[in-house]
N, C-alpha and C positions, 0 to 999 in steps of 0.2 A: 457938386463940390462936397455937401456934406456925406453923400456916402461915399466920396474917395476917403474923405479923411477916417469914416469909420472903417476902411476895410485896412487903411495901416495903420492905423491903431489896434486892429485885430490883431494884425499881423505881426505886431511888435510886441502885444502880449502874448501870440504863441511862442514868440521865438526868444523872449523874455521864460515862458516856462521851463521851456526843452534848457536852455539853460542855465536854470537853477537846479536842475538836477544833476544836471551831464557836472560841473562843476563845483559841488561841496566836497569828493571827493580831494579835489587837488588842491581846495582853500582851508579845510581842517588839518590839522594836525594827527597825525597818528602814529605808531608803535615803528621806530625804526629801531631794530635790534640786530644791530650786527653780529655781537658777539654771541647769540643762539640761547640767551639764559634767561629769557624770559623779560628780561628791563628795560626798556629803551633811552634811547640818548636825543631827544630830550626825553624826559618821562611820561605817559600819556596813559591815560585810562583806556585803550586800545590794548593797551600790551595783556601779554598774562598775567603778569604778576602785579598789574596796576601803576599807577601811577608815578611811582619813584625815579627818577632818573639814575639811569644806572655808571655807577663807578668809573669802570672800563668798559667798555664798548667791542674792544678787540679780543675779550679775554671774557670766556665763559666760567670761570671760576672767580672774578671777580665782581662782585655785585650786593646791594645795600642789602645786609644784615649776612654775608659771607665772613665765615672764620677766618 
């Protein structure tokens, strides 16, 4: 009995590893930039131009510190 219980206990921390990786991607945050200018909407330290959230989103000439 006790080595059943150690082998899914193994078994639940391999499958505990595999996804912790396979799944930070899709639980962080990251640079969606629609409008191609570098800022994303929400703002993320992913993007190029860092963190700010950008303006418009639809519109590549508008975005924080744009004329």
């Amino acid at each position: 009995m006790l080595r059943q219980n150690l082998l899914i206990a193994m078994i639940a921390a391999f499958f505990l590893i595999i996804i912790s990786f396979a799944i930070p991607s899709l639980s962080t945050a990251a640079c969606i930039d629609t409008g191609g200018d570098g800022y994303g909407n929400p703002g993320d330290a992913s993007c190029p131009n860092g963190n700010k959230a950008d303006c418009n989103d639809n519109d590549n000439k508008v975005y924080p510190g744009a004329a």
